[in-house]
N, C-alpha and C positions, 0 to 999 in steps of 0.2 A: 343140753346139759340139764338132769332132774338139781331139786333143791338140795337133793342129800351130796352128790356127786360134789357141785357147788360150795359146801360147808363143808366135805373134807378139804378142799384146795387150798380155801379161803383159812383152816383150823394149820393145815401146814406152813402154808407160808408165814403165816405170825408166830408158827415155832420157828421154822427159819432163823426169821430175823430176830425172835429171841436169844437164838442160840450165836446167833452173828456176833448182837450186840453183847451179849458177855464177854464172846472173845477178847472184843474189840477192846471191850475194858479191861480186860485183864493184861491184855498187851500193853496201853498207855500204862496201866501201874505200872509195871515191869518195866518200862520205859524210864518212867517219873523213876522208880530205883535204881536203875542204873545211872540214871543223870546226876540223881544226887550220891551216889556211891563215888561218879567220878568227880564230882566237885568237889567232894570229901575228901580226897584223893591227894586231889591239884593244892588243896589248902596246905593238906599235911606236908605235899613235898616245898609248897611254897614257905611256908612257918620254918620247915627244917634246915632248906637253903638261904635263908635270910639268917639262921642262926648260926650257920656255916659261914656266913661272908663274914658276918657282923667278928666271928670267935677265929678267921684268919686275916680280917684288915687290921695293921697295927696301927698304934695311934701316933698324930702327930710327933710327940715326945719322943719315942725310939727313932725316927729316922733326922737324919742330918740337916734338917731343913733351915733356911735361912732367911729372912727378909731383907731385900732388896732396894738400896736410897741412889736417888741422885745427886744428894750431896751429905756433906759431914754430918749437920746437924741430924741425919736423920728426919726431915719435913717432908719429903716429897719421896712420897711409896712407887717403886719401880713395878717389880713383879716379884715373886719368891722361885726360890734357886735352891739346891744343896750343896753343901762346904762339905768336905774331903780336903783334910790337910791344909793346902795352901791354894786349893782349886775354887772356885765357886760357878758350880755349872748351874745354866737353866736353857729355858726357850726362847728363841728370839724370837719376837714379836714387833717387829717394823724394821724395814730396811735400812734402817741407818740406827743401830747400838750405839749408846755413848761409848765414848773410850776408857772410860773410868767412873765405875759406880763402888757404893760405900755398902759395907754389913759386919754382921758380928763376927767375928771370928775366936773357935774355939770358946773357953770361960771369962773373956775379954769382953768387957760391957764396952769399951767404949768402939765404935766405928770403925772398922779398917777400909780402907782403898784396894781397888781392885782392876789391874791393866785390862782388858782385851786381850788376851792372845791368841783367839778364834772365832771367825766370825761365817756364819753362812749367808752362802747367797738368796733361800727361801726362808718366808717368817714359818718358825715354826721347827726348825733346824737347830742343832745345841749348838749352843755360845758357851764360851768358855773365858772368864775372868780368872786370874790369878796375879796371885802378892807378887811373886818371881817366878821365873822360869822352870818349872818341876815337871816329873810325870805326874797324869791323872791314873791313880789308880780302879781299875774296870773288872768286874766282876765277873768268868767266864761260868755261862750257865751249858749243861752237859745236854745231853741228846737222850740220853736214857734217864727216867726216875719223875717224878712231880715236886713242881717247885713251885711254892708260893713268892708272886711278883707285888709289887707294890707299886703303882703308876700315881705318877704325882703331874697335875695338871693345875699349869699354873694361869692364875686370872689377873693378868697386868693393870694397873690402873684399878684394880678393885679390891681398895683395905678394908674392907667389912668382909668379902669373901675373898681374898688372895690363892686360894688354891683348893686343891681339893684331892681326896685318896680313895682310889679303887682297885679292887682285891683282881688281879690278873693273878695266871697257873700255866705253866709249859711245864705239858708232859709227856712224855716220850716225843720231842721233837715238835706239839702242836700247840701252840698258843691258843688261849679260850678267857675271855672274860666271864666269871660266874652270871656278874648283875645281870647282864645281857639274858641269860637262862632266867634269870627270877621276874625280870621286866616281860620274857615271855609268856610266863606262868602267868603276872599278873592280867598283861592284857587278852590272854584265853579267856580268863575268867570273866573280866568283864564285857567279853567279844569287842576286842578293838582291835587292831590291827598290830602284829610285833615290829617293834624296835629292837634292832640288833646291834646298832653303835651306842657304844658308852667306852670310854667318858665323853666329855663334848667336845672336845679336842685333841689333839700334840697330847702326850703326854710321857718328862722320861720314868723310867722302868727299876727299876731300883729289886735288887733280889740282896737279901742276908746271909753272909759270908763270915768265914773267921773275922775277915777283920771289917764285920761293921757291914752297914748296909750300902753297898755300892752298886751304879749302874751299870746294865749289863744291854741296853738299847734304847729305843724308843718307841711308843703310840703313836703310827701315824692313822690317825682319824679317818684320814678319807678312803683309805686302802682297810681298812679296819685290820691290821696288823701288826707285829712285832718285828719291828727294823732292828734286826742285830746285829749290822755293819757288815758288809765285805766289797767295799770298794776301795779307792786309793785316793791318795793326794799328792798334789805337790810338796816336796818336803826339804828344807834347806836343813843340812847337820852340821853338829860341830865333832871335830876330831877328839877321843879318848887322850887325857892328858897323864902320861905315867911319869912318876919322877928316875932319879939316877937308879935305885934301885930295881927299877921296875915294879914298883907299886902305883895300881892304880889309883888317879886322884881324882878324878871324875870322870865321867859316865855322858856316854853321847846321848845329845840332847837332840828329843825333832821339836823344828818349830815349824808349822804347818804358814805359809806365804800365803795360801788361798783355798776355797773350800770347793769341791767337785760334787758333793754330795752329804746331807747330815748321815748314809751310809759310809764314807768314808773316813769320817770323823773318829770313830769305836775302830775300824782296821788301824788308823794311824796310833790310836795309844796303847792297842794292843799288843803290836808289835814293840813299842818299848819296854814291854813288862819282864 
């Protein structure tokens, strides 16, 4: 090979690789923008879904929320429940409930007492207190349309945090926690791995109806879903009482004797409605 042959080879391939390395860079930029285009992105939906949660979770004050004693005085903090009338539902949380805890009822500051009348066999399963014997009114959520749910997750044993509110939505038929999507979003952005359960536990379900916000299931945490009852219980009734007339004087009562399932808890007071 002469000198001259040798200096064109040597003048091309250094065009070559010039012409390589611009590409080259021109791809990373175009890269670098589109990364930062989609992180710009992920912010915008992450800002907009955190102001979506924040502008459909209501505040403690609207829902029926109650604190929970194990005696009159009010000293010793059980766990937080919702009052419905003359009902005070929550979660049970150790296999042995007392049989009678104390909270406010209605605009009555002072303490009411509260029987047992339903107890499950799993912690984590609705317990149900009441003054006397009533139906619990249950809120039926539809199969068609989006509904804002309201999961109330209660922390026993802990009066500085006693509970806590997370924005759930069933629509057309499919339960979805938002958080769960913006805890996604978050850990994209900072490459960590997604978390897909929230809240941190049980929690009941509470949707807004004419009359007020009433439960319509439960959070079971470890299934990550919406238990909307279709099981059964044992059920002892009392007979409709009509007087000479034939006007009815009361209305058959179920008292549930034993529990088969926190699913068959919502069938049982549904069916009284």
């Amino acid at each position: 090979m002469d000198k001259r042959t040798f200096l064109f080879v040597i003048s091309l391939s250094l065009a070559l690789f010039a012409v390589n390395l611009f590409f080259q860079n021109q791809n990373q930029e175009s890269l670098r923008d589109w990364s930062s285009q989609q992180q710009t992105k992920r912010i915008q939906k992450q800002k907009a879904l955190e102001t979506e949660i924040a502008q459909r979770t209501v505040t403690a004050s609207q829902l029926p929320l109650t604190t929970v004693y194990a005696d009159e005085e009010g000293k010793t903090f059980l766990t937080t429940g919702i009052l419905i009338d003359q009902s005070l539902l929550t979660l049970s949380w150790n296999n042995a409930p007392p049989q009678k805890v104390f909270a406010k009822s209605g605009t009555d500051q002072k303490l009411t007492s509260f029987q047992v009348r339903f107890a499950p066999k799993e912690i984590g399963g609705p317990l149900l207190y009441q003054e006397k014997p009533v139906v619990l009114k249950i809120g039926a959520l539809p199969e068609f349309g989006r509904f804002d749910l309201q999961m109330i997750t209660a922390f026993p044993g802990q009066s500085q945090k006693p509970y806590d509110i997370t924005l759930g939505e069933f629509t057309d038929g499919h339960f979805a926690v938002p958080l769960a999507d913006l805890i996604k979003l978050e850990n994209e952005s900072e490459g960590k791995e997604a978390v897909s359960r929230v809240p941190q536990g049980n929690a009941l379900v509470l949707m807004k109806t004419s009359e007020g916000f009433l439960p319509v299931g439960i959070y079971l945490h470890n299934q990550n879903k919406l238990d909307k009852g279709t099981g059964t219980l044992d059920l002892q009734t009392s007979n409709q009482n009509r007087n000479q007339h034939g006007t009815e004087t009361s209305r058959e009562i179920f008292r549930p004797r034993k529990c088969l399932s926190a699913i068959g808890f919502f069938q049982l007071w549904r069916s009284t409605r």
